[in-house]
Residue frames as qw, qx, qy, qz and C-alpha x, y, z in Angstrom:
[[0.899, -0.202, 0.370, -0.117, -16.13, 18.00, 14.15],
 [0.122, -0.531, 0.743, 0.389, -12.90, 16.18, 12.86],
 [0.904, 0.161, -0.047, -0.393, -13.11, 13.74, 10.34],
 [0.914, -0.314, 0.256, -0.001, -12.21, 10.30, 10.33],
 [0.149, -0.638, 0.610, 0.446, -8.32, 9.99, 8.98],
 [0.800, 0.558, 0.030, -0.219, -8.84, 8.82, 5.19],
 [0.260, -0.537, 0.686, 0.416, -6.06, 6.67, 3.95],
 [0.591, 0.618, -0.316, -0.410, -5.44, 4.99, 0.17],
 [0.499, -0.514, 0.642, 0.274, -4.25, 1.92, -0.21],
 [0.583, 0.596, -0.232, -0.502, -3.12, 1.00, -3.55],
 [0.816, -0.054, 0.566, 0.099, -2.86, -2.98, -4.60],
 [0.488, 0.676, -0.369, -0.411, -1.22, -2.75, -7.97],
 [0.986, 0.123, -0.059, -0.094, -0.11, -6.57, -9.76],
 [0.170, 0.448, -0.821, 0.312, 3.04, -7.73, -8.09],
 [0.686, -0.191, -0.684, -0.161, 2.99, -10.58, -6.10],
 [0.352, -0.146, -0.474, 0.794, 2.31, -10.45, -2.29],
 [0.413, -0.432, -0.141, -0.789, -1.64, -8.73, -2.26],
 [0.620, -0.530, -0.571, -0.087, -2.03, -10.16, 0.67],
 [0.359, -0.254, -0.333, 0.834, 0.01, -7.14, 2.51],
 [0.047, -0.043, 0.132, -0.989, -2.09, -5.16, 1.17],
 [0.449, -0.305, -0.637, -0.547, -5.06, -6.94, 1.81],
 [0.538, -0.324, -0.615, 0.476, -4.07, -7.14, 5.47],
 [0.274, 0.019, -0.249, 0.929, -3.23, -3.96, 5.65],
 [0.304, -0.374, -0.266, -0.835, -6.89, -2.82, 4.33],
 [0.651, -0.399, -0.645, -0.029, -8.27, -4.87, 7.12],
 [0.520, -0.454, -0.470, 0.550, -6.44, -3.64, 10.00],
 [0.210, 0.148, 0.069, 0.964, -7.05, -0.46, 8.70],
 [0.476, -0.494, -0.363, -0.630, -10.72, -0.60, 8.90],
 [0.666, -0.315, -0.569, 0.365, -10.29, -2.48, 12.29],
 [0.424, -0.139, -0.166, 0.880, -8.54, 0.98, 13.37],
 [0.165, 0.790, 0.468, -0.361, -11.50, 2.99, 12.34],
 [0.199, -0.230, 0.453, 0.838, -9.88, 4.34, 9.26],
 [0.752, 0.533, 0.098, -0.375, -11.89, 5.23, 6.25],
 [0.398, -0.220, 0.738, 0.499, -9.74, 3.25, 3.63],
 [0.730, 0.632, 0.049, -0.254, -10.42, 3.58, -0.05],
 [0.588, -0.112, 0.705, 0.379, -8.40, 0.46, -2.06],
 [0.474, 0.693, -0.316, -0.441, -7.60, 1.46, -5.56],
 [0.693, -0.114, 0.706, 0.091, -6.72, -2.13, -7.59],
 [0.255, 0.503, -0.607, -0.561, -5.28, -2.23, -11.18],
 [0.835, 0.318, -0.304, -0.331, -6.34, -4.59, -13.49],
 [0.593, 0.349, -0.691, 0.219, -3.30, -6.90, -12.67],
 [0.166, -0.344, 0.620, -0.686, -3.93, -6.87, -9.40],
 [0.811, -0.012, 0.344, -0.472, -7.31, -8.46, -9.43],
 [0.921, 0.192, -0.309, -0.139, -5.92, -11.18, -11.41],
 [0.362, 0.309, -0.795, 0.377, -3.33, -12.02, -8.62],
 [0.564, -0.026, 0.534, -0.629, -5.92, -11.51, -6.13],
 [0.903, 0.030, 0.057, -0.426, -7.73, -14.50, -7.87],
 [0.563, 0.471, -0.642, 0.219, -4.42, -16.11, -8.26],
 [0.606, 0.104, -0.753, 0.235, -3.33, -16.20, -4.81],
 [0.319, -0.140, 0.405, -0.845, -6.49, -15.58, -3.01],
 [0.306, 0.271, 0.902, -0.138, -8.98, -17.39, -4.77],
 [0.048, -0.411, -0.650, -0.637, -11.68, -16.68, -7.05],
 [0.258, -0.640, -0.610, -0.391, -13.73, -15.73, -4.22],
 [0.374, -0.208, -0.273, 0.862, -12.08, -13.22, -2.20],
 [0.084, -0.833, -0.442, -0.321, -14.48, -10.10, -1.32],
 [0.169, 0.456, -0.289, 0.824, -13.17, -6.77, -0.01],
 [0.247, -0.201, -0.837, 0.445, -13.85, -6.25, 3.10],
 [0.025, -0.774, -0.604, -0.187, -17.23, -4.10, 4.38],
 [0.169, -0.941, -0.068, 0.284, -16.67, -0.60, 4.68],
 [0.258, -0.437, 0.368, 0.779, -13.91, -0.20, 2.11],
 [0.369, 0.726, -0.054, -0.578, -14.23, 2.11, -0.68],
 [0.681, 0.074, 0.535, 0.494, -13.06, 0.20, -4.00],
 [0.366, 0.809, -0.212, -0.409, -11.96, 2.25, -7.04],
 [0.853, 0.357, 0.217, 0.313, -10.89, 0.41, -10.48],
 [0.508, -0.246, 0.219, 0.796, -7.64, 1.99, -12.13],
 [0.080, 0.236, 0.429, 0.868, -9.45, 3.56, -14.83],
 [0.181, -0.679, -0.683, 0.200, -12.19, 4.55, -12.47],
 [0.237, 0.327, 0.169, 0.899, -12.19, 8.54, -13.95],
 [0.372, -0.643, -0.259, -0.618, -15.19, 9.67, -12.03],
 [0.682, -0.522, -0.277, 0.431, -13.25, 8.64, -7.90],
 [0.276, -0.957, -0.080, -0.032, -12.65, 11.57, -6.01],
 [0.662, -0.551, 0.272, 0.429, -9.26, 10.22, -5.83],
 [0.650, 0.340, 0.314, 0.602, -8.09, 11.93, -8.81],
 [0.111, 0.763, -0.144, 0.620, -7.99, 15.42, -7.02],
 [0.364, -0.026, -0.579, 0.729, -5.94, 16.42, -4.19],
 [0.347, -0.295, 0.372, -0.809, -8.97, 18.90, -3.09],
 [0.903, -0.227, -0.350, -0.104, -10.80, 15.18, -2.01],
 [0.310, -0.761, 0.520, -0.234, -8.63, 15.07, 1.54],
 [0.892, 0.076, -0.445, 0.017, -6.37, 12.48, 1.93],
 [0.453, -0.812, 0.367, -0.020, -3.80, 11.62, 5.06],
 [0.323, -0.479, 0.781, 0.237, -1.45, 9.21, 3.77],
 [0.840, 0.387, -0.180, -0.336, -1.36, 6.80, 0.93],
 [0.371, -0.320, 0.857, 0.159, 0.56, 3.03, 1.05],
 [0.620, 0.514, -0.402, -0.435, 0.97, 1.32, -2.20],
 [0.499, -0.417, 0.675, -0.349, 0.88, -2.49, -1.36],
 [0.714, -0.107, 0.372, 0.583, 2.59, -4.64, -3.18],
 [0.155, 0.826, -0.346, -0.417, 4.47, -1.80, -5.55],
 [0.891, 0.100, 0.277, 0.346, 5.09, -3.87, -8.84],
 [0.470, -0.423, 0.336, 0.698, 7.76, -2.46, -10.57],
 [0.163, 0.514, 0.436, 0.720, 5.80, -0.89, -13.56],
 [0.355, -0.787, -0.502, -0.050, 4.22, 0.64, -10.95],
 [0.648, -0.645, 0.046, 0.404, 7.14, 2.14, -9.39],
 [0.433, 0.230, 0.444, 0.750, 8.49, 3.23, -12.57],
 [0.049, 0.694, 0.600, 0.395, 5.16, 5.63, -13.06],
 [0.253, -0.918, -0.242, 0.185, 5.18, 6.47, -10.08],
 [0.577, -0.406, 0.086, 0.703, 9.21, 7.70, -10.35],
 [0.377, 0.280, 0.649, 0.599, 8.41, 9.16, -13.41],
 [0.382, 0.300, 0.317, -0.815, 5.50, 11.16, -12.53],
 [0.345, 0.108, -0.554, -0.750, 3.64, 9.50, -15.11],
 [0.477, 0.182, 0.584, -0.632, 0.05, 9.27, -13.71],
 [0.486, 0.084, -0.566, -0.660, -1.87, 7.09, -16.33],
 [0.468, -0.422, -0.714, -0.305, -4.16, 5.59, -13.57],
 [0.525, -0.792, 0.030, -0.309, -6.33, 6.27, -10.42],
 [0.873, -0.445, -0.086, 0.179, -3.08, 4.52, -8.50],
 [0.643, 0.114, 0.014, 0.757, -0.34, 6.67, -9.94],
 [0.120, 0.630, 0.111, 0.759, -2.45, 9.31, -10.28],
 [0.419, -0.865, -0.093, -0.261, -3.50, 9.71, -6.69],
 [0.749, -0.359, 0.051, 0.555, 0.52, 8.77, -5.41],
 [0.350, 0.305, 0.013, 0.886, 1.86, 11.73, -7.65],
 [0.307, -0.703, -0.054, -0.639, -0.85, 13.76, -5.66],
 [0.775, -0.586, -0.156, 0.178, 0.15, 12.52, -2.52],
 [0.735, 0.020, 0.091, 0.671, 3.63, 13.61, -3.84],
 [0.157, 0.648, 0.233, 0.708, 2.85, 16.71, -5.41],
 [0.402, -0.778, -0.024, -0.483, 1.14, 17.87, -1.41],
 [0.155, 0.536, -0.691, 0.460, 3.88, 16.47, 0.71],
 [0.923, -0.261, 0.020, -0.284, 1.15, 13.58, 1.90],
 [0.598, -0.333, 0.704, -0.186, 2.51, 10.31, 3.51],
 [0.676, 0.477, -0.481, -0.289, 3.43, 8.20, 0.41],
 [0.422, -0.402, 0.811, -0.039, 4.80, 4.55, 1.70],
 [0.776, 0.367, -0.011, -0.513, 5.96, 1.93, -0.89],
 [0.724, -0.349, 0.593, -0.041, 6.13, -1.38, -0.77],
 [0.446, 0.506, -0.666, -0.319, 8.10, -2.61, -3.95],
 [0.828, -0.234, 0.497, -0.107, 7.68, -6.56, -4.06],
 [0.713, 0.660, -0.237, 0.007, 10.28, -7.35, -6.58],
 [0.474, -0.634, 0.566, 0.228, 13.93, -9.79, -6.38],
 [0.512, -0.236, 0.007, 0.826, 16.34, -9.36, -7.05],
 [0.029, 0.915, 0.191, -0.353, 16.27, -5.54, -7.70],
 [0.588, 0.707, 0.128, 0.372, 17.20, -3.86, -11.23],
 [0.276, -0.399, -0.136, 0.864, 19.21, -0.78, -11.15],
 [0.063, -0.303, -0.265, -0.913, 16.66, 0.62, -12.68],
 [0.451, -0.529, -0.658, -0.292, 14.45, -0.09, -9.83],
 [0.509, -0.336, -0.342, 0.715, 16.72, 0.54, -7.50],
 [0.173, 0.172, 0.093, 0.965, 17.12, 4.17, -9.40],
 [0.332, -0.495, -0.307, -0.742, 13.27, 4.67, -9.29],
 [0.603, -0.611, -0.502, 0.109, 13.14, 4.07, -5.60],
 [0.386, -0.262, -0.114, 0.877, 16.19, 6.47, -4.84],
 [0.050, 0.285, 0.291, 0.912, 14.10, 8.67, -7.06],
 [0.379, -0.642, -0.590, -0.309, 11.03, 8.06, -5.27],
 [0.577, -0.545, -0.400, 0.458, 12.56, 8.49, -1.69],
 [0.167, -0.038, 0.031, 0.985, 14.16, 12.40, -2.94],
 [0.312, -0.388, -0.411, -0.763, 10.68, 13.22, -4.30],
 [0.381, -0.377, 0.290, -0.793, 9.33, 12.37, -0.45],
 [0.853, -0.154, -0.414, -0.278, 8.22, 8.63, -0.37],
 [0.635, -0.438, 0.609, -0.186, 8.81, 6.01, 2.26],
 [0.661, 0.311, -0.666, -0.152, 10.40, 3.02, 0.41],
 [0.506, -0.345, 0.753, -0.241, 9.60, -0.19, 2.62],
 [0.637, 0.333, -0.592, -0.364, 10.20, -3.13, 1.21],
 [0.853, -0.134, -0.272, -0.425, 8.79, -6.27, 2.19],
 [0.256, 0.623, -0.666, 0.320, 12.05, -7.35, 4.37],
 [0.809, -0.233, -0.539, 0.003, 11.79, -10.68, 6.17],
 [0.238, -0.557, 0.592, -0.532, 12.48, -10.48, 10.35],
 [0.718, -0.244, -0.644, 0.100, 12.78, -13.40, 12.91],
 [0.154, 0.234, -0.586, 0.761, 13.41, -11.55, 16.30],
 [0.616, -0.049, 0.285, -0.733, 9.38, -11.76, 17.08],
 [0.375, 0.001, 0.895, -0.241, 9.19, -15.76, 16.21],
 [0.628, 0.384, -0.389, -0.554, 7.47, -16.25, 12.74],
 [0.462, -0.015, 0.887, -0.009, 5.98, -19.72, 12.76],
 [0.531, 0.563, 0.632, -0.045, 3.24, -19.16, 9.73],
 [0.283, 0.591, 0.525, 0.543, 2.97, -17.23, 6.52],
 [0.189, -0.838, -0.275, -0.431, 0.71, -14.80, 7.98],
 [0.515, -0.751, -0.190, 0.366, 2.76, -14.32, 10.99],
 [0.376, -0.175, 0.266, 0.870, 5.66, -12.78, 8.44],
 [0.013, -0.704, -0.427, -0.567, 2.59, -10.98, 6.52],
 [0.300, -0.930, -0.200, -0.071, 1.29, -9.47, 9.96],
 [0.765, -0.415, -0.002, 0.493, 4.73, -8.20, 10.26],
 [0.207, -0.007, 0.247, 0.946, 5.02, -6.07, 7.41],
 [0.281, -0.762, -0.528, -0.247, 1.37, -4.93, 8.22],
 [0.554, -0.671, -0.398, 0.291, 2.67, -3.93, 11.34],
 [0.351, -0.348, -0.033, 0.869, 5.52, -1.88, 10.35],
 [0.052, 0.482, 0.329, 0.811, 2.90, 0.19, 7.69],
 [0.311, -0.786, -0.485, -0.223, 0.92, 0.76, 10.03],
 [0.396, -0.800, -0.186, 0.410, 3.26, 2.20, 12.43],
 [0.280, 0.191, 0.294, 0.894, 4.80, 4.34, 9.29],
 [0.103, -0.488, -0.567, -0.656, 0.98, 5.58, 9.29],
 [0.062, -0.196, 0.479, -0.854, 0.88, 5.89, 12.87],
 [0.799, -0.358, -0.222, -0.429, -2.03, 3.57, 13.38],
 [0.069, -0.536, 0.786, -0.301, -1.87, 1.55, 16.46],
 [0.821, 0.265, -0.469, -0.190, -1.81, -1.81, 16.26],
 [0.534, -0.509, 0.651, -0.179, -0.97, -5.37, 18.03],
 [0.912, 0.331, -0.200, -0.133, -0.08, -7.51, 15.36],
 [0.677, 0.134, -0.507, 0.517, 3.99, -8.64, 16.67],
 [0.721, -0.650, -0.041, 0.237, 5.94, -8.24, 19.49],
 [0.424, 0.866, -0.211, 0.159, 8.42, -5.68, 19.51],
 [0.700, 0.367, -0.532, 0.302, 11.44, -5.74, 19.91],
 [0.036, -0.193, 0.585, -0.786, 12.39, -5.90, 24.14],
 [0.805, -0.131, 0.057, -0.576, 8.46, -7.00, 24.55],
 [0.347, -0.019, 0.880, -0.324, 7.45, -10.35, 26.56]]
């Protein structure tokens, strides 16, 4: 019997956790398993610009960064794809770097390391050229680099209609399907 496709999504402290708080949603929506790895900095933007009382949704897996005993710190634990959501830019360093000093770098260099489905969403502007560098570095080493890239061709009237927009395109990086916009040529 197959099992259910297992994806990662990692929230690390840039601003903009609410793409990857979407994303964990419509993942579970999709019947994913989803296990949400969240750095220290992260949960303090989540109470920033969520609220104090924001609760993961039911059925995801949480893992702290320094969470040493989560499966997600070996590659023989299966994974299918891993999206890193917002990617702050210390983050994105580590990852270019290989330099795994938490459960969120360390399970992206294993995603790297087995030619998995890496996609990362840098939320940083303007862009260094050392960020730039560690994204060119990321994309050779096998990532997806999608940054967070405003569109109007599908009629954004709210916030959340540009969020469900870059939802939409991870998900269809991840190959989940999904009715969150209107594509392009769609009524």
């Amino acid at each position: 019997m197959p099992r259910t496709e297992r994806i990662v999504v990692g929230i690390s402290g840039a601003s903009g956790v609410v793409i990857g708080l979407r994303t964990v949603e419509e993942l579970l929506a999709a019947g994913r398993e989803v296990h949400v790895i969240v750095t220290d900095a992260a949960r303090e933007v989540i109470r920033h610009e969520m609220g104090k009382s924001y609760r993961f949704p039911k059925g995801a897996k949480v893992h702290s960064e320094g969470d040493s005993a989560s499966p997600l710190n070996s590659t023989s634990f299966l994974v299918d794809a891993m999206v890193v959501a917002p990617c702050s830019v210390k983050s994105l360093s580590a990852l270019a770097s290989g330099y795994a000093n938490n459960l969120l770098t360390r399970a992206a260099d294993g995603m790297l390391r087995t030619g998995k489905k890496l996609v990362v969403v840098p939320r940083e502007t303007p862009l260094s050229l050392a960020a730039l560098s560690n994204m060119a570095q990321l994309k050779l080493g096998g990532a997806i680099i999608m940054p967070p890239c405003a569109a109007y061709y599908h009629g954004p009237k709210t916030v959340a209609d540009m969020t469900d927009f870059f939802v939409a395109k991870i998900l269809d990086l991840l190959g989940v399907e999904h009715r969150l916009m209107r594509r392009w040529g769609e009524r």
